[in-house]
C-alpha positions as CSV (number, residue, x, y, z in Angstrom):
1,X,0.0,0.0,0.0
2,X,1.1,3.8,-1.0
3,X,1.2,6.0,1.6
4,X,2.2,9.8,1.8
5,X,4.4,8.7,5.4
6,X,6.7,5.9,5.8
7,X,6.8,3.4,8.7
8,X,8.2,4.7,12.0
9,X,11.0,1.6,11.4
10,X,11.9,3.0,8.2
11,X,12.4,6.8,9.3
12,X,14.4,5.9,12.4
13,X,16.7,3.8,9.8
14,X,16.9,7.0,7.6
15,X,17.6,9.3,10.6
16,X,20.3,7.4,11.9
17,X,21.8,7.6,8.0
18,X,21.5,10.9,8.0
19,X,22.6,11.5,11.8
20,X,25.7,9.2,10.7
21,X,26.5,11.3,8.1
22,X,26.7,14.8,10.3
23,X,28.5,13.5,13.0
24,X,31.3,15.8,13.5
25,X,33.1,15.2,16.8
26,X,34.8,19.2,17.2
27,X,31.4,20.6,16.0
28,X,29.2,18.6,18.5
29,X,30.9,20.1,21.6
30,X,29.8,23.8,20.8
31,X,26.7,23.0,18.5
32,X,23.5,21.3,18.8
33,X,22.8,18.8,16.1
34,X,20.0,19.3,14.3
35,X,17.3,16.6,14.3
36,X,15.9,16.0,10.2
37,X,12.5,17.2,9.4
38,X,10.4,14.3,9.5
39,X,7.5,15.9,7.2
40,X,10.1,16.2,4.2
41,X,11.7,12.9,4.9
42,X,8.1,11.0,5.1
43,X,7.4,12.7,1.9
44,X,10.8,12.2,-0.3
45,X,10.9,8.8,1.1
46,X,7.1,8.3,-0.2
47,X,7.8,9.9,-3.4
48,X,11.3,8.0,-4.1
49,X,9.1,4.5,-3.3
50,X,6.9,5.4,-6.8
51,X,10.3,5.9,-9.0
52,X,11.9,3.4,-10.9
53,X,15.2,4.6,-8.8
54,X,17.0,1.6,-7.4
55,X,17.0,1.2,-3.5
56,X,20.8,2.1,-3.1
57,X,20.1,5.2,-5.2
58,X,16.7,6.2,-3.4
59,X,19.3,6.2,0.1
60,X,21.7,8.4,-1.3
61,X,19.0,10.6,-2.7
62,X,17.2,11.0,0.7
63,X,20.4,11.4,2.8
64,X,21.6,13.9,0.3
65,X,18.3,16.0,0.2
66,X,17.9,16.2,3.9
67,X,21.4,17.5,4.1
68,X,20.9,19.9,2.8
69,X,17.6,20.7,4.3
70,X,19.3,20.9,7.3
71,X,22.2,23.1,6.2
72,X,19.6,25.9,4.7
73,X,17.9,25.5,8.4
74,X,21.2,25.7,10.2
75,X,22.0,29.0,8.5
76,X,18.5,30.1,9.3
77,X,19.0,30.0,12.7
78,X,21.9,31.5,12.7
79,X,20.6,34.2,10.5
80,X,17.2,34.7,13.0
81,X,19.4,35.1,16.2
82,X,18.6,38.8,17.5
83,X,21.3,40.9,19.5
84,X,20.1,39.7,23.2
85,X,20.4,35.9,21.8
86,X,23.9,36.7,20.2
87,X,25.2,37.8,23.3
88,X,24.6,35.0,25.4
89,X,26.4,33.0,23.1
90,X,30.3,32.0,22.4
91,X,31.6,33.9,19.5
92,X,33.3,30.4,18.8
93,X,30.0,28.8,18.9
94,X,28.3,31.3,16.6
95,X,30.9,30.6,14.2
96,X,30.9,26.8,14.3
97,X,27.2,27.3,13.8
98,X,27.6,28.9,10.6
99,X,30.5,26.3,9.3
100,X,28.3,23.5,10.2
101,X,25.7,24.6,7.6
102,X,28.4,24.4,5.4
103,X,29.9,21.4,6.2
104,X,26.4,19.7,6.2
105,X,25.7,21.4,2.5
106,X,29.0,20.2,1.3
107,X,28.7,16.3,2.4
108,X,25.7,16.0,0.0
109,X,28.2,17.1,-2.9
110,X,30.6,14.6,-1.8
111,X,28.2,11.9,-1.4
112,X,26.8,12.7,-4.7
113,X,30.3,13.1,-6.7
114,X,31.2,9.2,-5.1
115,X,28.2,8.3,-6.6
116,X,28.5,10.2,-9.9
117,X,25.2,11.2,-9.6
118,X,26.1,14.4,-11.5
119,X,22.3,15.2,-12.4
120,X,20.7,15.2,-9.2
121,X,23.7,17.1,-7.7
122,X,22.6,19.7,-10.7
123,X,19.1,19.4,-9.4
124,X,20.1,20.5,-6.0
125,X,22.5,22.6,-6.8
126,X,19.5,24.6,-8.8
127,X,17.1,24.3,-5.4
128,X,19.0,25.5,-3.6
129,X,19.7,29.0,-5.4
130,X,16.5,29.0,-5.7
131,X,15.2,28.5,-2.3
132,X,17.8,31.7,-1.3
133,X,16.4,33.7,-4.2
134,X,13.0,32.6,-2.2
135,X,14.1,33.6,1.3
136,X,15.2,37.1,-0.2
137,X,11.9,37.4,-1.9
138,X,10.1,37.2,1.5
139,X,12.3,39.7,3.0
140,X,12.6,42.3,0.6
141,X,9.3,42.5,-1.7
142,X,6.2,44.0,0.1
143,X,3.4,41.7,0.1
144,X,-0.3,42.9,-0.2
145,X,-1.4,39.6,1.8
146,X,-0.8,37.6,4.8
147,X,-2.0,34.4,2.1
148,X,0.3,36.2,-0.1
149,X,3.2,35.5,1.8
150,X,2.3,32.5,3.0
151,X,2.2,31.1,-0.4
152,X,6.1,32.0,-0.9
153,X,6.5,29.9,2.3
154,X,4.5,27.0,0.6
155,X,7.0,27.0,-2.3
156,X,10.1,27.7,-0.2
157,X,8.7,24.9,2.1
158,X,8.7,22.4,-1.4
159,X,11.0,23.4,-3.5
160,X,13.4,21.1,-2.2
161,X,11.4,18.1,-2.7
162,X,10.1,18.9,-5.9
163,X,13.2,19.4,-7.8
164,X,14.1,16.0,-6.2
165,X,10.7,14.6,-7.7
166,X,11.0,15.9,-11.2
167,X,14.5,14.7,-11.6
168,X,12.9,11.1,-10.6
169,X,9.7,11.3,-13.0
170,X,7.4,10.9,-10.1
171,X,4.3,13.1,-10.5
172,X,1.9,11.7,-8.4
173,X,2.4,12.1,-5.5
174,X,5.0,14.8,-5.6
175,X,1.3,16.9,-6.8
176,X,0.1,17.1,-3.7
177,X,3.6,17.5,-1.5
178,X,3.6,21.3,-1.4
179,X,-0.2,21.6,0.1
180,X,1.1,18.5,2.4
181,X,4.1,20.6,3.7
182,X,2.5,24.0,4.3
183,X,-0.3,22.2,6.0
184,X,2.0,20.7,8.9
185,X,4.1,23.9,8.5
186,X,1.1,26.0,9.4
187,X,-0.6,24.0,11.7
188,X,3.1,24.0,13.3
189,X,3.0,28.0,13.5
190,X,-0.5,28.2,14.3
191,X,0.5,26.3,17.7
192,X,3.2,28.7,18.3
193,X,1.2,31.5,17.9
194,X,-1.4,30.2,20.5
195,X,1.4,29.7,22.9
196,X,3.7,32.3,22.5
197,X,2.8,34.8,19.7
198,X,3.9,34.7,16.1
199,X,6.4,32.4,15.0
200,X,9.6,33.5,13.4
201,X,8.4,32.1,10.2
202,X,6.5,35.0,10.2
203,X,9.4,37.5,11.4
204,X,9.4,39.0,7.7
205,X,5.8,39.7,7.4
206,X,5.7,40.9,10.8
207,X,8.3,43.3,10.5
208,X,6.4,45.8,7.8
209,X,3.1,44.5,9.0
210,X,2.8,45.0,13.0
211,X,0.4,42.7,13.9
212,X,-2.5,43.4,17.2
213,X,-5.0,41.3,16.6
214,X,-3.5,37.9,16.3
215,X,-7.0,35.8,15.9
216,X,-7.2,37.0,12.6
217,X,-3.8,35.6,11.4
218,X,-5.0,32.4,13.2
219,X,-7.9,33.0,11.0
220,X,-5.9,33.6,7.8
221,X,-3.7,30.0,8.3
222,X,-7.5,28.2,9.2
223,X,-8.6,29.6,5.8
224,X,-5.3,28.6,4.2
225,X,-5.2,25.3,5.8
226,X,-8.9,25.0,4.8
227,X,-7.8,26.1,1.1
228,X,-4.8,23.6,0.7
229,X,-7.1,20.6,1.4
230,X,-9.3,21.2,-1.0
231,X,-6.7,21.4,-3.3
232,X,-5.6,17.6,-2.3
233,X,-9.1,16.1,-2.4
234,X,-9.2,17.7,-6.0
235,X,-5.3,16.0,-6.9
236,X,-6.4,12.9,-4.7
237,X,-9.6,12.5,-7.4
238,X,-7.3,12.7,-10.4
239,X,-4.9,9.8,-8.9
240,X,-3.9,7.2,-11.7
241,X,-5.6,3.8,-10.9
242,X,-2.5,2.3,-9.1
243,X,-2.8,4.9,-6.2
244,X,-6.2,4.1,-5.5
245,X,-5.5,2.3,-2.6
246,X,-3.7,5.7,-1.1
247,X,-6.4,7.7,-1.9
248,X,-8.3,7.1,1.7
249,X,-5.7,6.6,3.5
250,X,-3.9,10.1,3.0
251,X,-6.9,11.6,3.1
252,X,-7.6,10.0,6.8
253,X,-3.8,11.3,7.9
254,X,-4.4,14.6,6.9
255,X,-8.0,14.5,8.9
256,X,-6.2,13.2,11.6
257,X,-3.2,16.2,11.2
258,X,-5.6,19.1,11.0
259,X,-7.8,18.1,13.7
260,X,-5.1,17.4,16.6
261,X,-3.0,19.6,18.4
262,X,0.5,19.9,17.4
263,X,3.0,18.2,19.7
């Protein structure tokens, strides 16, 4: 059976890959490791699993992706860290922070060049200039929306994953992957928000858009939650017979996402 989420058996096996591959004994003593985002990895290891791509490749492809992932979110912290943060931490540590992105972003060339895989290292290669020409977009164009800019997240959120999926001819469920993502990466802010005001997603829009009234940007992500659904029941209609027997079950996990509080 297809499924938009892998087993729990297989994501601890690809987080321990992954894990395995970051390990860096000097850079562990002044920075945290960074756990992989288990949204993108459920849905490039449920993507990979409709592609003719051979198991050994599908590994490297993962591992490689998530690297990378994970470099672009190291830097974002790093980036995001205001002046009252800064000071409580080591200059040393700031800078080992920065050079771990790095090193993280240039394992998944190395992997890749071992491999020869020299066209999906030219497929990452092009995501990520693209997600940074993304990231500048939401902090230097004036939006005329809060759903305006939330939509730059959903393809910033993607990108990553749907360069992967093009390079693999997988069409199916890659379709739906983007509305997936910004689903659990709203529903993700939205509990933030309730707890402890906006989330630093939101930091840009924030910035030239002081928000008072916070319901109504909790209304906003309900209406864009809402939205993104109905754009999967319309994909999950148009699935090719094969992925029939998906069909119910991804529309149950994403009842099951939207209705529960985050944890």
């Amino acid at each position: 059976m297809v499924a938009l989420y892998t087993s729990d058996m297989e994501i601890r096996h690809l987080k321990a890959l992954i894990k395995d591959k970051m390990h860096h004994d000097y850079i562990e003593q002044y920075v945290k490791t960074p756990s992989p985002d288990e949204s993108k990895l459920c849905v490039m290891s449920s993507i990979l699993k409709q592609s003719a791509v051979s198991e050994e490749r599908k590994q490297h492809y993962i591992v490689t992706a998530m690297l990378i992932q994970i470099a672009l979110d190291t830097h974002d912290q790093v980036t995001d860290t205001d002046e009252s943060v800064s000071c409580d931490k080591s200059e040393k540590t700031k800078q080992l922070s920065v050079l771990a992105g790095d090193y993280y972003s240039g394992l998944y060339y190395l992997i890749l060049s071992e491999a020869e895989e020299t066209g999906m290292t030219r497929a990452l290669a092009t995501s990520i200039t693209e997600i940074n020409e993304l990231k500048m977009q939401l902090y230097h164009e004036t939006f005329h929306s809060l759903e305006a800019f939330i939509d730059v997240i959903k393809t910033l959120e993607s990108r990553l994953i749907m360069r992967m999926a093009e390079f693999v001819g997988e069409t199916a469920l890659s379709s739906i992957a983007a509305e997936w993502l910004i689903i659990k990466k709203l529903m993700t802010i939205k509990h933030h928000i309730m707890s402890s005001g906006l989330d630093t997603a939101f930091d840009p829009w924030s910035s030239s858009n002081p928000v008072t009234d916070y319901q109504t940007v909790l209304d906003t992500i309900d209406l864009v939650i809402s939205k993104e659904n109905s754009v999967i029941d319309k994909q999950l209609a148009q699935f090719p017979a094969h992925l029939t027997s998906a069909v119910s079950l991804i529309r149950n996990r994403l009842h099951l996402s939207t209705n529960s509080q985050v944890q």
